[in-house]
Each structure stands twice: as C-alpha cells, then as structure tokens.
C-alpha positions as CSV (number, residue, x, y, z in Angstrom):
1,X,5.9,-20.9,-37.0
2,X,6.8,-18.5,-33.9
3,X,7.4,-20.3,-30.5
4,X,4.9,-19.6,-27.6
5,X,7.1,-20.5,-25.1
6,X,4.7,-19.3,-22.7
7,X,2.1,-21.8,-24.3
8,X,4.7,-24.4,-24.8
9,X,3.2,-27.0,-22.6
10,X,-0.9,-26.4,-24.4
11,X,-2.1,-28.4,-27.3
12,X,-1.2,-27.4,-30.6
13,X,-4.5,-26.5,-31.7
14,X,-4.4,-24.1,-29.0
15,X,-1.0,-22.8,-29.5
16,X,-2.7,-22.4,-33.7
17,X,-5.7,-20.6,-32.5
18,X,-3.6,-17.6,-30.7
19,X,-1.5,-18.0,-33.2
20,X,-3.9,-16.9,-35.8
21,X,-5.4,-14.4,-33.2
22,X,-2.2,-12.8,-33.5
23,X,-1.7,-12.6,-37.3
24,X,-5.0,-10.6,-37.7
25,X,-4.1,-8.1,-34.4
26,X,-7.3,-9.5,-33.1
27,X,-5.6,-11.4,-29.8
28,X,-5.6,-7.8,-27.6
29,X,-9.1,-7.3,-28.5
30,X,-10.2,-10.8,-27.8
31,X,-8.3,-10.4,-24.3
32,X,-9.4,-6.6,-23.7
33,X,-13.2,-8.2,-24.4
34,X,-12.9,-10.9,-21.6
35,X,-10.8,-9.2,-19.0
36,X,-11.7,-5.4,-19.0
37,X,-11.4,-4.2,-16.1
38,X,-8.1,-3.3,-13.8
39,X,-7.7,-4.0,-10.2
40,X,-6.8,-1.1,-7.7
41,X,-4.4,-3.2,-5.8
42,X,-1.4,-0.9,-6.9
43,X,0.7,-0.8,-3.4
44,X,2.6,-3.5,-1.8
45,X,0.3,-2.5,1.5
46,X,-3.1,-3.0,-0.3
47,X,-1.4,-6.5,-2.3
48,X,-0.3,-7.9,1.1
49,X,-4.1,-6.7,2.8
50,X,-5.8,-8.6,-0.6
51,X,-3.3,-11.7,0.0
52,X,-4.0,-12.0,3.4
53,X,-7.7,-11.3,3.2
54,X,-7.6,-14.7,0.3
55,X,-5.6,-16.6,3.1
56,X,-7.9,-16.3,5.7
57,X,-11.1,-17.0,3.6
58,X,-9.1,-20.6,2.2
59,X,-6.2,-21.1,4.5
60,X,-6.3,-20.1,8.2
61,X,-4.3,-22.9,9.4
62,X,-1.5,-22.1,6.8
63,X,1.9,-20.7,8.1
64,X,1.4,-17.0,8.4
65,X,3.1,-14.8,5.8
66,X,5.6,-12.1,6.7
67,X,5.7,-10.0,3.4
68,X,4.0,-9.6,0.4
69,X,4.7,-6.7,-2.9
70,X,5.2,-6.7,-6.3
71,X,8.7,-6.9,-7.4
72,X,9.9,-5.3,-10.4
73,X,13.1,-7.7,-10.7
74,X,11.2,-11.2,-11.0
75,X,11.9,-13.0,-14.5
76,X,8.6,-13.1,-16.6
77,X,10.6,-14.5,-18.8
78,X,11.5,-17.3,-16.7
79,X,8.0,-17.8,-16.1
80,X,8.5,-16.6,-12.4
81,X,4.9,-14.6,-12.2
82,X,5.2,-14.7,-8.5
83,X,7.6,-16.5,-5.5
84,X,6.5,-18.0,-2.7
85,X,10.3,-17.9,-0.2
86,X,10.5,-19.0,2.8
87,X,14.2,-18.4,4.6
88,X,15.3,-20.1,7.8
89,X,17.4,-17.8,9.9
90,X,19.1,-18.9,13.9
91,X,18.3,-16.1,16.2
92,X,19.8,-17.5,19.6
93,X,19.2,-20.6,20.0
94,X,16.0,-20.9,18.2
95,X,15.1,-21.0,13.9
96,X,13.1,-18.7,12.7
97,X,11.2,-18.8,9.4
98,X,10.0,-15.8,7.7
99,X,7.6,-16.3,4.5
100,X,7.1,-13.9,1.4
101,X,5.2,-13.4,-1.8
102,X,6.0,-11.4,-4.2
103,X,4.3,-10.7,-7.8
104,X,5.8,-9.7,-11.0
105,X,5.4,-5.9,-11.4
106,X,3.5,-5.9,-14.0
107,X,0.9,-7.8,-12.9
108,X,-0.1,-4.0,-11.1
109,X,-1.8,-3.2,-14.8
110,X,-3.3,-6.5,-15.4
111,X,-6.8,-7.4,-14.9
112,X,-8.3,-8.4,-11.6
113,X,-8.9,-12.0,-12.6
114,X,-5.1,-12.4,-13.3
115,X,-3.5,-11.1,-10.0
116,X,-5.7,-13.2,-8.2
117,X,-4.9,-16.1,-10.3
118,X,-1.5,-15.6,-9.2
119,X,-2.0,-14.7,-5.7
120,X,-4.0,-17.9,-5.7
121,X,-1.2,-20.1,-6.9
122,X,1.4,-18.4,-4.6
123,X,-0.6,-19.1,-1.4
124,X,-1.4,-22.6,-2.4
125,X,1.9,-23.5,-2.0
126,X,1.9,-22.7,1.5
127,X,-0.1,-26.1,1.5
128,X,1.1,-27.7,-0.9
129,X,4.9,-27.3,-2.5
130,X,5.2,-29.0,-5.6
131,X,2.8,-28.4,-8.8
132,X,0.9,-31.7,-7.8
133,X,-3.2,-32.8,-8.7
134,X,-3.8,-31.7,-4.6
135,X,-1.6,-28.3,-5.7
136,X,-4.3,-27.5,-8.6
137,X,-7.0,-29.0,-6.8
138,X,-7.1,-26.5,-3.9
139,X,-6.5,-23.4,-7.0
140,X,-9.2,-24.4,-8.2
141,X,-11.2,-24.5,-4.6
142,X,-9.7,-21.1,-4.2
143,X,-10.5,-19.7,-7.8
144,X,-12.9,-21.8,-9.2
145,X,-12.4,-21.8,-13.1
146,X,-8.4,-21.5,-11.8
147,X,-7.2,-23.5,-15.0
148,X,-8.9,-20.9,-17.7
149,X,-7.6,-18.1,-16.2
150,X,-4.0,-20.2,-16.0
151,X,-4.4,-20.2,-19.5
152,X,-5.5,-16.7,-20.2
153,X,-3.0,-15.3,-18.1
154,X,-0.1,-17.1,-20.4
155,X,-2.0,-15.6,-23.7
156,X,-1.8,-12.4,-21.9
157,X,2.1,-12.5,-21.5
158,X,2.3,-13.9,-25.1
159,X,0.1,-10.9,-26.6
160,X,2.2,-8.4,-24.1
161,X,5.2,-10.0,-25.7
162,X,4.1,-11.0,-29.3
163,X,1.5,-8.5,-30.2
C-alpha cells in the first residue's frame, strides 16, 4: 500500500478512495472535472494586489503586510504550501516588524480555488497563529467550504506527485 503522506492525517477510507482513483489513472480526471479553470494571478505584483484585496474584505484591522510572491524554494514536500514571516528588526531606537507571504511556486498553475485556499490560510494567521478551531473557523468565514478545498488541494499534490 503506497503512503499518502500528504493524506496522512485523513481517514483511511479516504486515503483508499484516492488510492483506487490512482490505480485506474482516473484521479487527474476526477480533479481536472472539479477544478478546471487556472487563475491569472501569475506575478508577485498581481499575488500581493489579490492578497491584499482578501485582507481588506476579512481582515482590516490585521497588521498590514509588507510583501507577498510566490517562491520557487519553499518545501512542498515539507508541506510548506505558503509562509506567513514576520521578522523584528531595531532601527534606532525603535522595532520594526515587517510581514510576508509567500506561496509555493507552483501553486501559479493550479486552479483558482486552490491559491485562494492558501492565501486564505496564510492571512488567517495574521489573526490567529497556531492551527486552532478559531484558526479554521475564520478559513472557513473567509472561504466558506475552506475544509474541501483543504482536502482537494492535498489530492492535488498527491496526484502531481503520484500520478
């Protein structure tokens, strides 16, 4: 039986049913049918304009964010699909904090649904640090249907992976 470390934490009936997606090649159609469409957020400009546009719809008294783009060196594999960094520098006499997102590369191909699922789950740490009920809670006011597309996004990887 192959791992789905991706999946790791699902059911196993789940973890059976992409499973046997993926035995008859039938997993990339089943995800190309759902999630057709790609997003035209392709530049770090237009990524930090769609992350701040989400911010200010859910969270305008959130710190502000310095810098948002897509980084080709994050660790899919690591299940890093985005970072949310905030570093604390002394200027003078005074501590300054600068903010950034950024979002795996490859997330520039993926479907619409997906990159805001992970732009979602970035910016709700801003609120709320640790992956706590409020954490979800405030995904899911963001994105309603957040935990599907949690879910979907992780067969994704596992098809881009696997399949």
């Amino acid at each position: 039986m192959t791992p789905l470390k991706y999946l790791a934490a699902y059911p196993v009936h789940l973890q059976d049913q992409v499973r046997r997606l993926l035995a008859e090649e039938r997993l990339g159609g089943y995800l190309e049918k759902r999630y057709p469409g790609r997003h035209d957020v392709q530049s770090d400009k237009a990524l930090y304009a769609y992350t701040m546009d989400l911010k200010q719809q859910y969270l305008r008294n959130a710190p502000g964010i310095d810098k948002v783009l897509y980084d080709s060196k994050l660790d899919v594999l690591r299940n890093a699909l985005g970072l949310h960094t905030a570093i604390s520098r002394v200027q003078g006499g005074r501590l300054k904090a600068k903010k950034e997102i950024r979002v795996a590369a490859l997330f520039r191909e993926a479907a619409p649904e997906f990159l805001a699922m992970i732009v979602v789950h970035e910016l709700a740490h801003l609120r709320e640090f640790d992956h706590n009920k409020a954490f979800y809670q405030l995904c899911e006011h963001m994105l309603p249907g957040y935990h599907q597309l949690e879910f979907d996004l992780r067969v994704y990887l596992t098809w881009r992976e696997l399949g």
